[in-house]
C-alpha positions as a Markdown table, in Angstrom:
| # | Residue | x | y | z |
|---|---|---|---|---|
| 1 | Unk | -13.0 | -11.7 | -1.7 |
| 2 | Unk | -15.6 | -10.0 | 0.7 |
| 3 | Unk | -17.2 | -6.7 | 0.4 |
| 4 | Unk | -15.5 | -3.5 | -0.9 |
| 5 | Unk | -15.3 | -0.8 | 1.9 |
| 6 | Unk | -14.1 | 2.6 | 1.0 |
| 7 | Unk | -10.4 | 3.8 | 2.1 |
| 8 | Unk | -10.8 | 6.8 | 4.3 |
| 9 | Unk | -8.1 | 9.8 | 3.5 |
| 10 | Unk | -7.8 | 12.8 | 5.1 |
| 11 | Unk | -10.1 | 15.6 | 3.5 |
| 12 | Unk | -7.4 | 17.7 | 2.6 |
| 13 | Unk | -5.7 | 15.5 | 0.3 |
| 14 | Unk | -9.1 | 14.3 | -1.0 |
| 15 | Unk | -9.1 | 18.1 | -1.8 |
| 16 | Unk | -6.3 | 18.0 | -2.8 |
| 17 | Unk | -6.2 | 16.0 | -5.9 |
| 18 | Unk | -9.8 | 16.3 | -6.8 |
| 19 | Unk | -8.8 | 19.8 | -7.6 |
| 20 | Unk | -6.6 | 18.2 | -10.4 |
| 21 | Unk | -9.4 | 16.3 | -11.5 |
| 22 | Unk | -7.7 | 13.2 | -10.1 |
| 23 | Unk | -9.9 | 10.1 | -8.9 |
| 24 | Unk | -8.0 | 9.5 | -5.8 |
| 25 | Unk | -9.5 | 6.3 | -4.5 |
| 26 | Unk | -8.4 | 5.0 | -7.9 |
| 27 | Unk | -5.0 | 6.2 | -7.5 |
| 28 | Unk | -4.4 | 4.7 | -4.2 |
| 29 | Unk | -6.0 | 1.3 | -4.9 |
| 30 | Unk | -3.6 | -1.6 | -4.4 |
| 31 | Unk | -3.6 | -1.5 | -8.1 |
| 32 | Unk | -3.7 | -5.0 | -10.5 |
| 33 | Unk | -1.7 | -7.2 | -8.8 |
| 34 | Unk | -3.1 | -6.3 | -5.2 |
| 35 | Unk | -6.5 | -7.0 | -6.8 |
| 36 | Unk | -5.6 | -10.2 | -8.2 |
| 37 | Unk | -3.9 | -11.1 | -4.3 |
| 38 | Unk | -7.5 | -9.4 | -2.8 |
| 39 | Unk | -5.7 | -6.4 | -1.0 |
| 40 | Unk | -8.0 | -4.0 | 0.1 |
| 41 | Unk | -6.4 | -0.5 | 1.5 |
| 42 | Unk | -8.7 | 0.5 | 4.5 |
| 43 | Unk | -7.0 | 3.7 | 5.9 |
| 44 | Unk | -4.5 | 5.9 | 4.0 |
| 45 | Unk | -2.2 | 9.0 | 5.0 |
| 46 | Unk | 0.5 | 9.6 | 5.0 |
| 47 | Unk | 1.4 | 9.0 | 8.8 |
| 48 | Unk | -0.4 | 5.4 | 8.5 |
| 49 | Unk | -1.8 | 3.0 | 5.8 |
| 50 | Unk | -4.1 | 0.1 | 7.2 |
| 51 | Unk | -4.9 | -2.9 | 4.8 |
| 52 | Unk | -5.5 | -6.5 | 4.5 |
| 53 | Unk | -5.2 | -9.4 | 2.5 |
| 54 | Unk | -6.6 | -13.3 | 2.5 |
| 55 | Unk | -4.2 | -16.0 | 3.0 |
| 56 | Unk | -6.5 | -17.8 | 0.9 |
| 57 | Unk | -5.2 | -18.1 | -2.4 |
| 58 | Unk | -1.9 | -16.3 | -1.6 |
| 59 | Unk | 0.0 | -19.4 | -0.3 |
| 60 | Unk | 3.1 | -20.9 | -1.2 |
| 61 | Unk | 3.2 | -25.0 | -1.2 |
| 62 | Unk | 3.2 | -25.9 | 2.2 |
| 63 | Unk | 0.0 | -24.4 | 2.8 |
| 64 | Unk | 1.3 | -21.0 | 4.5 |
| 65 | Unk | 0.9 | -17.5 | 3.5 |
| 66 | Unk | 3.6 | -16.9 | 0.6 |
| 67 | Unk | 6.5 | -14.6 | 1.8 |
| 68 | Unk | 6.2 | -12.5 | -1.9 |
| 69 | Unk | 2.4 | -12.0 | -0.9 |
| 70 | Unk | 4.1 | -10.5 | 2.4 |
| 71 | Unk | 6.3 | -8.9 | 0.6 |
| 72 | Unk | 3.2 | -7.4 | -2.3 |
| 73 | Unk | 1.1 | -6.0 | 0.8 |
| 74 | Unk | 4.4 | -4.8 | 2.5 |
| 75 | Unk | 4.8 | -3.0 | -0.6 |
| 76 | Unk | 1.6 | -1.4 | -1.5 |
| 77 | Unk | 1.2 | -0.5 | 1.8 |
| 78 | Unk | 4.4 | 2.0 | 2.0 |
| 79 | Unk | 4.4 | 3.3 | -1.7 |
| 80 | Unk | 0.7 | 4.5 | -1.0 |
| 81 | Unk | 2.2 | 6.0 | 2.4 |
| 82 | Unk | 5.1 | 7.1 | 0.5 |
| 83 | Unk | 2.9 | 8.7 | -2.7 |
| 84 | Unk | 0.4 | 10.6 | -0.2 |
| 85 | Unk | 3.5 | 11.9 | 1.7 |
| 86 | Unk | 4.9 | 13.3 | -2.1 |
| 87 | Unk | 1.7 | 14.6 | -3.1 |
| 88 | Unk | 0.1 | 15.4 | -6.3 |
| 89 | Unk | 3.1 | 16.8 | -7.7 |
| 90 | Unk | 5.5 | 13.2 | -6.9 |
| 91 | Unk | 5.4 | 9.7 | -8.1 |
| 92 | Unk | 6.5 | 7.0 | -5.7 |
| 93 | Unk | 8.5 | 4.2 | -6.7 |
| 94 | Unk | 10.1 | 1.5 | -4.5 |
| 95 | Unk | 14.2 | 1.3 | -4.6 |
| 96 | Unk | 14.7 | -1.3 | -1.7 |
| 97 | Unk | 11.9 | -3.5 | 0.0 |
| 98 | Unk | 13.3 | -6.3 | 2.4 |
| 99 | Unk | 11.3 | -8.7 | 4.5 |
| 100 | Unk | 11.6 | -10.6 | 7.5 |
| 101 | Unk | 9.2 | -13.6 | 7.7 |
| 102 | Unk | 8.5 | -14.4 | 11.8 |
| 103 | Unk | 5.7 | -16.6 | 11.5 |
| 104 | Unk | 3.4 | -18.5 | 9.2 |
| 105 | Unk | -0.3 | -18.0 | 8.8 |
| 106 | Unk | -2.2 | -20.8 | 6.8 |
| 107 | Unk | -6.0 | -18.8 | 7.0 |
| 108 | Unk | -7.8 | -15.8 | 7.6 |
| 109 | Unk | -6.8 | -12.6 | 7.1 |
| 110 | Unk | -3.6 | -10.5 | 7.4 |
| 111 | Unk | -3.3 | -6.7 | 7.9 |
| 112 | Unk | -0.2 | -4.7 | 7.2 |
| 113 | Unk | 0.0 | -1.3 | 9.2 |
| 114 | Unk | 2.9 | 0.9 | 7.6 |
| 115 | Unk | 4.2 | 4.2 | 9.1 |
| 116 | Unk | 6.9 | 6.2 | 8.2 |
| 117 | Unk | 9.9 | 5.8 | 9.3 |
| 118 | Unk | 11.8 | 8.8 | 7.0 |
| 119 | Unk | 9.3 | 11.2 | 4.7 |
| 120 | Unk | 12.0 | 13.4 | 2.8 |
| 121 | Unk | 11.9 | 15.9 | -0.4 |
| 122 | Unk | 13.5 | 12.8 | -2.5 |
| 123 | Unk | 12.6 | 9.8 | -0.8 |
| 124 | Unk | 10.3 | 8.4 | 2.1 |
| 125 | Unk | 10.8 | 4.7 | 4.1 |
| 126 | Unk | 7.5 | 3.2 | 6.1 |
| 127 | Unk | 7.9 | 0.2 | 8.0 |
| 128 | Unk | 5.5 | -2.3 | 7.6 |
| 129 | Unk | 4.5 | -4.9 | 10.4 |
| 130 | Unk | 2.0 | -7.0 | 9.1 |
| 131 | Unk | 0.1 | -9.2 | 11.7 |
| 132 | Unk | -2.6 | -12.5 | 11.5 |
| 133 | Unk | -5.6 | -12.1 | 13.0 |
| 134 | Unk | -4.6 | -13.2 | 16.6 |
| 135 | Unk | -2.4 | -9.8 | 16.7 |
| 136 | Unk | 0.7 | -12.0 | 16.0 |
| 137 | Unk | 3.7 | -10.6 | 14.1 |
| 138 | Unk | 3.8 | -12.3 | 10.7 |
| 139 | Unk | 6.2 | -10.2 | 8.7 |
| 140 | Unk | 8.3 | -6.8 | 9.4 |
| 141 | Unk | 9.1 | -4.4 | 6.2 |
| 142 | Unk | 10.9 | -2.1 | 5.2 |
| 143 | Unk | 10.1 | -0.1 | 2.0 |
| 144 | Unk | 12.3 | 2.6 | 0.5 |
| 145 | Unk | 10.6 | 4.8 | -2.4 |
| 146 | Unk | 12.4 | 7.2 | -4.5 |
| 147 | Unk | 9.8 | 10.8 | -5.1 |
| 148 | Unk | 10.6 | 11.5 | -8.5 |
| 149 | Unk | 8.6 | 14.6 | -10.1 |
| 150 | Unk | 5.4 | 14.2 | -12.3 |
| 151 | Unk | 6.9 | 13.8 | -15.9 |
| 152 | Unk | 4.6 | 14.8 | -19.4 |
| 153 | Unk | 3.4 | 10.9 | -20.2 |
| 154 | Unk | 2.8 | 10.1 | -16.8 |
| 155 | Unk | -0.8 | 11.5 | -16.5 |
| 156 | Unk | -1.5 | 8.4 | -18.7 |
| 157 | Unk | -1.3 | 6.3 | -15.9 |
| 158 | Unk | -3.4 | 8.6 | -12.8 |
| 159 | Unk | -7.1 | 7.7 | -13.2 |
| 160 | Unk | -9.3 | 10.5 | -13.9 |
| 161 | Unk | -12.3 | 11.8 | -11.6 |
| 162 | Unk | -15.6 | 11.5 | -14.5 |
| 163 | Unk | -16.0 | 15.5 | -13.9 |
């Protein structure tokens, strides 16, 4: 689904978590199911996340772009907003995702653009506007994530750096 390119962070969080001996492009990926839907994360911090995702293979009967595949983009987009804006001592998880679906898109490529909307100590909300590749508003989102603190256990799941 196209050529990988390399999400660009900002150096101090790269510093950040390579510190803890975290692999942060690992971390911040659009994780399983984004793979399986061919998300690909090009720009991440926590003021902005830039990604796309195919239409291809991500529609719904009629030949359009599926509003869950909206709503999976809309959705990995904020929580990586939402996690860098916690940092290395927060986990991100979603409480309330809505969608509003504008317009269909049956090819191409879509890209979501999230910025925050609230970053607080407990939780952070991005709205997500995801566009086609005319610059037309496909979707708006909304993403609400809770930042709980890093637990014992949870270090099972954050991909280590090979150092």
């Amino acid at each position: 689904m196209g050529e990988q390119q390399q999400v660009k962070f900002p150096q101090e969080v790269v510093d950040e978590y390579a510190a803890l001996g975290v692999d942060l492009p690992a971390l911040f990926s659009a994780g399983h199911l984004g793979t399986r839907m061919g998300v690909q994360i090009l720009e991440a911090s926590a003021e902005r996340v830039v990604g796309t995702m195919p239409v291809e293979g991500n529609t719904q009967p009629y030949g359009l772009l599926h509003g869950g595949a909206s709503a999976v983009l809309a959705e990995t987009l904020g929580s990586v907003g939402s996690m860098l804006h916690g940092g290395s001592s927060k986990i991100a998880v979603g409480v309330d995702l809505n969608c509003t679906h504008h317009r269909g898109a049956r090819s191409g490529l879509v890209t979501g653009v999230a910025t925050p909307v609230h970053r607080g100590r407990s939780t952070a909300t991005y709205e997500i506007v995801i566009s086609d590749e005319e610059g037309r508003r496909v979707c708006t989102a909304r993403l609400t994530c809770l930042l709980r603190d890093v637990r014992k256990g949870d270090e099972a799941h954050v991909p280590a750096t090979g150092a």
